[in-house]
C-alpha positions as CSV (number, residue, x, y, z in Angstrom):
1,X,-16.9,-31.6,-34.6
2,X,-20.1,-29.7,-33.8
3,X,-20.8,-33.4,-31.0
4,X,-17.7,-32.6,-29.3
5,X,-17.6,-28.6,-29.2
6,X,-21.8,-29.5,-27.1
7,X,-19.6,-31.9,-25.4
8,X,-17.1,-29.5,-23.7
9,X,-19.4,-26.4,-23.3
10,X,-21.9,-29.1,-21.2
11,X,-18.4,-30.1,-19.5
12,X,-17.6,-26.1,-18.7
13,X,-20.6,-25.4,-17.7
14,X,-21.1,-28.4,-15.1
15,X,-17.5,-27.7,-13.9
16,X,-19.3,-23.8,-12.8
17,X,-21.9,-24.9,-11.2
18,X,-20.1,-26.7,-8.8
19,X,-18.1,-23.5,-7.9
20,X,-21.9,-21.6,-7.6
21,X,-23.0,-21.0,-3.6
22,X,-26.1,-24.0,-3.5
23,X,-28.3,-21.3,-3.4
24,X,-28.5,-17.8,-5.6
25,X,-30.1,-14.5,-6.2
26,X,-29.8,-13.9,-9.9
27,X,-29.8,-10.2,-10.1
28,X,-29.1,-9.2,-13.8
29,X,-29.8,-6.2,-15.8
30,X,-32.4,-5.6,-18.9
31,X,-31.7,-6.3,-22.2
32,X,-31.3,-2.5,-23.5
33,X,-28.4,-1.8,-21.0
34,X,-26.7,-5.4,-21.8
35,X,-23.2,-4.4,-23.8
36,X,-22.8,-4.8,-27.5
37,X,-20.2,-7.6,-27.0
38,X,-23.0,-10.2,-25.7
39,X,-21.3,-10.6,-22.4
40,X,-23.8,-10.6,-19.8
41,X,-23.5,-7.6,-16.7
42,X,-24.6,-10.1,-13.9
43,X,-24.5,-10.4,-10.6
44,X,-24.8,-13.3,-8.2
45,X,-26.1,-12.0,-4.9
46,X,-25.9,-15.8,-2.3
47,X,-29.4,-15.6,-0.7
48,X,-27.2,-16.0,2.9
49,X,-26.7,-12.3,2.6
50,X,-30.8,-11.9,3.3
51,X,-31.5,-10.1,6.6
52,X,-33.2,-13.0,8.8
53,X,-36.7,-12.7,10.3
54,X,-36.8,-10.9,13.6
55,X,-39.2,-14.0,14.2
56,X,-36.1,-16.1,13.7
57,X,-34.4,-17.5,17.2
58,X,-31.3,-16.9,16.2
59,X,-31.5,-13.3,15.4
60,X,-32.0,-12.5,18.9
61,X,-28.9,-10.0,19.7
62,X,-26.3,-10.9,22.8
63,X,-25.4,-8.0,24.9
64,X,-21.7,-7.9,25.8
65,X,-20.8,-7.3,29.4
66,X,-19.5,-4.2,28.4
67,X,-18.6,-2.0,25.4
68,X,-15.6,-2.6,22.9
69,X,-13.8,0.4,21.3
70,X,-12.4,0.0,17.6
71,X,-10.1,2.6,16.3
72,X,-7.5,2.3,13.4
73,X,-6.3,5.3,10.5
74,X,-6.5,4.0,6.9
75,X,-6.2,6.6,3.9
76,X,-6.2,6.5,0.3
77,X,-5.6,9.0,-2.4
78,X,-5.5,9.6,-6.0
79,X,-2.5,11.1,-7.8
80,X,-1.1,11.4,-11.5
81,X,1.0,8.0,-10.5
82,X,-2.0,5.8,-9.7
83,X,-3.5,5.0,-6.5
84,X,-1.9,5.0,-2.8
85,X,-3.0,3.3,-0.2
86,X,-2.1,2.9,3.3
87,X,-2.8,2.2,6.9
88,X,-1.4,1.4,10.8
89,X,-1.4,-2.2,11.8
90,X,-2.7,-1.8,15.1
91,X,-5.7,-3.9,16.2
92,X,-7.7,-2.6,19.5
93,X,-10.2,-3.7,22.0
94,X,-11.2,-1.0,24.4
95,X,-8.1,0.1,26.3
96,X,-6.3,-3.2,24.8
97,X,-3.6,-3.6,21.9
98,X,-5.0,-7.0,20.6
99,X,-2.7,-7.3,18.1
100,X,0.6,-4.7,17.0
101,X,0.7,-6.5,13.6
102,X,-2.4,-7.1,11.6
103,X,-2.7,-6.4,7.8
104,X,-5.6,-3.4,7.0
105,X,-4.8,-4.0,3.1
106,X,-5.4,-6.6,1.5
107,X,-5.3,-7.1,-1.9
108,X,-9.0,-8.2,-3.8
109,X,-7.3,-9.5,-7.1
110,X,-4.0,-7.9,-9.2
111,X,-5.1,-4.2,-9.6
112,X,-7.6,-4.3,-6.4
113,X,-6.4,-3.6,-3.0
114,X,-9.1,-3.0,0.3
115,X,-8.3,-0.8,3.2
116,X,-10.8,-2.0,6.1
117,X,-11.8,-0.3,9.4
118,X,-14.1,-1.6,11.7
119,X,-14.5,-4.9,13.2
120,X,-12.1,-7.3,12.5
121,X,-13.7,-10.6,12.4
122,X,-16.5,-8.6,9.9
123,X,-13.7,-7.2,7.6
124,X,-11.7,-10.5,7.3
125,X,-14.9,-11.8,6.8
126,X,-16.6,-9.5,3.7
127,X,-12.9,-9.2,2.3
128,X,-13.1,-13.3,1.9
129,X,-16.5,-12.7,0.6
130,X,-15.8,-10.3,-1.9
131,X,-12.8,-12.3,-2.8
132,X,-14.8,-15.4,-3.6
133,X,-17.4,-13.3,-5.8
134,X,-15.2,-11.4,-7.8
135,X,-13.6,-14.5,-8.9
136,X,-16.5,-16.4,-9.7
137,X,-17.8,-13.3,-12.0
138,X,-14.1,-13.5,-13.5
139,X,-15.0,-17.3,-14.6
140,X,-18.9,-17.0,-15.3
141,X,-17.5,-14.0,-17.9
142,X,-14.5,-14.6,-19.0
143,X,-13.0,-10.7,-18.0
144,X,-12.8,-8.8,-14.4
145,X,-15.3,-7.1,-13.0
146,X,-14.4,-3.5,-12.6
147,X,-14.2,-1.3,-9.7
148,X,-17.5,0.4,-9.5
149,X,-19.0,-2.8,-10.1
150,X,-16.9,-4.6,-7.4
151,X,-18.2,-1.3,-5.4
152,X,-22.3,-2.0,-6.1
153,X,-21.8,-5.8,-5.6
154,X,-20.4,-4.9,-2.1
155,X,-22.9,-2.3,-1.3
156,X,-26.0,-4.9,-2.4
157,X,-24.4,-7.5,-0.1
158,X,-24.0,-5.4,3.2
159,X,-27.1,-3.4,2.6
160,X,-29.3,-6.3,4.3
161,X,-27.2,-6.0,7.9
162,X,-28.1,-2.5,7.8
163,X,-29.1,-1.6,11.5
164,X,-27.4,-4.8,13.1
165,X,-24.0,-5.5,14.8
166,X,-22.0,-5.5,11.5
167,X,-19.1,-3.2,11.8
168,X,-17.3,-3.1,8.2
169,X,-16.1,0.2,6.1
170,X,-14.1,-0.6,3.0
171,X,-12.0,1.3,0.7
172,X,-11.6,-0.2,-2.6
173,X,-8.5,1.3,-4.2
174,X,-7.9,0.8,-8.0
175,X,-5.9,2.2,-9.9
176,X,-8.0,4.6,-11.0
177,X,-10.5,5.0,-8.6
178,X,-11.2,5.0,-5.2
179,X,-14.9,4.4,-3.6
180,X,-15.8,3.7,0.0
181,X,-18.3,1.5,0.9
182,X,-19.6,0.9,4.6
183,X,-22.1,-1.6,6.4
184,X,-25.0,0.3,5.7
185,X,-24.9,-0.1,1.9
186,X,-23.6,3.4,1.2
187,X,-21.2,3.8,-1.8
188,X,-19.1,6.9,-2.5
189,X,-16.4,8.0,-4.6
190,X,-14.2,10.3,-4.6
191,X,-10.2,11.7,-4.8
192,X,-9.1,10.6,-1.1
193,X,-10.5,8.7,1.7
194,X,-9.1,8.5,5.4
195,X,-11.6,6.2,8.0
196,X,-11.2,5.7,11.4
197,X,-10.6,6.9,14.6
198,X,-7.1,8.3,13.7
199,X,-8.9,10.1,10.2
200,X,-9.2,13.5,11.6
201,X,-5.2,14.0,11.9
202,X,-4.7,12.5,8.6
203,X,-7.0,14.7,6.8
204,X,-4.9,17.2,8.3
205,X,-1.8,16.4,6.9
206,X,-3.3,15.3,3.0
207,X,-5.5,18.4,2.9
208,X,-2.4,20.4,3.6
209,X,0.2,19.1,1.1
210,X,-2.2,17.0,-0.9
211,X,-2.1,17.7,-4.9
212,X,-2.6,16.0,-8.3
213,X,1.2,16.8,-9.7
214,X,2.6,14.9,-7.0
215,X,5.6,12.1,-8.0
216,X,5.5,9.0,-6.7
217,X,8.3,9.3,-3.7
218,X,6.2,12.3,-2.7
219,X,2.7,11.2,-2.5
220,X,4.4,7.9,-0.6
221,X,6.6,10.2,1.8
222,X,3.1,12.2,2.3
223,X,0.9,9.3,2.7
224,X,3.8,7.6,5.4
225,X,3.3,11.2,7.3
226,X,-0.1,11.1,7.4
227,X,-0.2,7.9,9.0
228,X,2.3,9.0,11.6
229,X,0.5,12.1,12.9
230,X,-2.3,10.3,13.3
231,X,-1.0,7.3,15.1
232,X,1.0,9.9,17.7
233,X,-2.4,11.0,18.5
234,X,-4.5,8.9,18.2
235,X,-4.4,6.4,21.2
236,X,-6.3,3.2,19.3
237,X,-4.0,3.7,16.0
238,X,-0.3,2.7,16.0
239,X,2.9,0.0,15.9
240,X,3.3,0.0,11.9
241,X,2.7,1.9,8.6
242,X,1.8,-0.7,5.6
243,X,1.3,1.4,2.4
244,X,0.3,-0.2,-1.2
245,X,0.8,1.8,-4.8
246,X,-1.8,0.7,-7.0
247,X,-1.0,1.8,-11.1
248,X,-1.8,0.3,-14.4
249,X,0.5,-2.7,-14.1
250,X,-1.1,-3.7,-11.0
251,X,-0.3,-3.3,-7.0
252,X,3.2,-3.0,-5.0
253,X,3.2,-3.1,-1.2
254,X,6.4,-1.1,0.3
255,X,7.7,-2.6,3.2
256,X,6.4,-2.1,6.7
257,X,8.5,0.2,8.4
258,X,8.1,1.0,12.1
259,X,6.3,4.0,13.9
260,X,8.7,4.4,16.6
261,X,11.5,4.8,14.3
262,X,9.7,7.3,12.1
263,X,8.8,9.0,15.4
264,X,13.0,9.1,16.2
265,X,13.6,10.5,13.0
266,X,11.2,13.3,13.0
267,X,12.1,14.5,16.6
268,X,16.2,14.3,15.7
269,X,14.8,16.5,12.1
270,X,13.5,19.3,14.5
271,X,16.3,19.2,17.2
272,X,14.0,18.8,19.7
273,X,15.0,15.0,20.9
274,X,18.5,13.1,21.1
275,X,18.0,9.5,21.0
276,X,21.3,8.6,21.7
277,X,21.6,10.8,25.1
278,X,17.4,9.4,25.8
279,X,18.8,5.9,25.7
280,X,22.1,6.5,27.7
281,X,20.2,8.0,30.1
């Protein structure tokens, strides 16, 4: 009946607003540039995401005692296949390995996956976040949000902590596209991304052998290289290679393999290195 169909939409709707933040920024668009299926285009923007007042006490910045160095190589491409996306798992302080095994991708939702450079505690942080909101949009509308929208909701989120200590550059792989967003709000798109301290060396290799018609074994075989060249040079970059293929039917993560093996085999490829006679001797 018409009673018990008010019933349960007063039901879904107060089952919702306990999964809202307490408070919001409703952020919609116009009428006119609403689709022609009724669903609304909205974003919820939590008003914790405001930039406090430099009045404020506790926006006074602590100096560290000294400096912190982040480096790390994280790329993603576009091919006919879909969407690659990989990264080294080695996590750096200074002149200090923190951590030889942290995960750099992490998947958003089924056909989503992040690469993230930068702070740690700020990526694990905005990759919760993003997380969270994308899921709520998923139940306020009934359908996903896609990935340029994923990409603006991100960019109007970080764009407050522009100028401060937040360290966080994001790659949001789909499987169609591929958009970078960092901590200043900036947004781009394009065919292939590589960020970090290891990026230059990568480029190298994907602007070398880098093309459209390539199958899937040899845009993963090209995207493993990539990684390696630039963690053998680049000091902060290292340990493992985690890579992700992102298609239609939604992500699959390969299985870490280690550097220092990769390193073996390429050496014993040119004849340049015997392992066996290295670790007799």
């Amino acid at each position: 009946s018409s009673h018990q169909d008010k019933k349960r939409v007063r039901s879904q709707s107060g089952l919702l607003s306990c999964l809202l933040p307490p408070s919001v920024e409703h952020v919609s668009r116009t009428e006119g540039e609403r689709r022609a299926s009724d669903v609304p285009l909205e974003f919820h923007v939590p008003s914790l995401f405001k930039r406090p007042s430099s009045r404020a006490s506790h926006s006074v910045s602590v100096r560290r005692p000294f400096p912190l160095s982040h480096g790390t190589t994280t790329l993603g491409f576009i091919f006919q296949g879909g969407v690659i996306a990989a990264a080294d798992t080695r996590a750096s302080a200074g002149g200090l390995v923190a951590c030889p095994a942290v995960h750099k991708i992490t998947p958003i939702h089924s056909h989503l996956v992040v690469t993230s450079s930068g702070s740690g505690a700020d990526c694990m942080l905005w990759e919760r976040i993003l997380t969270r909101e994308i899921r709520l949009y998923q139940l306020r509308h009934k359908r996903r949000l896609s990935i340029r929208g994923t990409a603006k909701l991100l960019s109007l989120m970080l764009h407050p902590f522009k100028g401060t200590d937040v360290c966080v550059a994001l790659t949001l792989c789909g499987w169609d596209k591929l958009i970078y967003v960092c901590s200043d709000g900036a947004r781009l798109q394009g065919d292939i991304f590589s960020v970090g301290s290891g990026s230059p060396y990568a480029y190298g290799v994907l602007d070398r052998s880098l093309s459209w018609s390539l199958n899937k074994e040899e845009a993963i075989l090209l995207a493993r290289e990539a990684v390696f060249r630039a963690t053998h040079r680049d000091a902060y970059s290292g340990n493992n290679v985690d890579l992700f293929h992102v298609t239609a039917e939604g992500w699959r993560q390969r299985q870490r393999e280690d550097l220092k093996e990769e390193y073996y085999r390429d050496m014993e490829k040119r004849g340049l290195y015997n392992k066996t006679l290295f670790l007799a001797i």
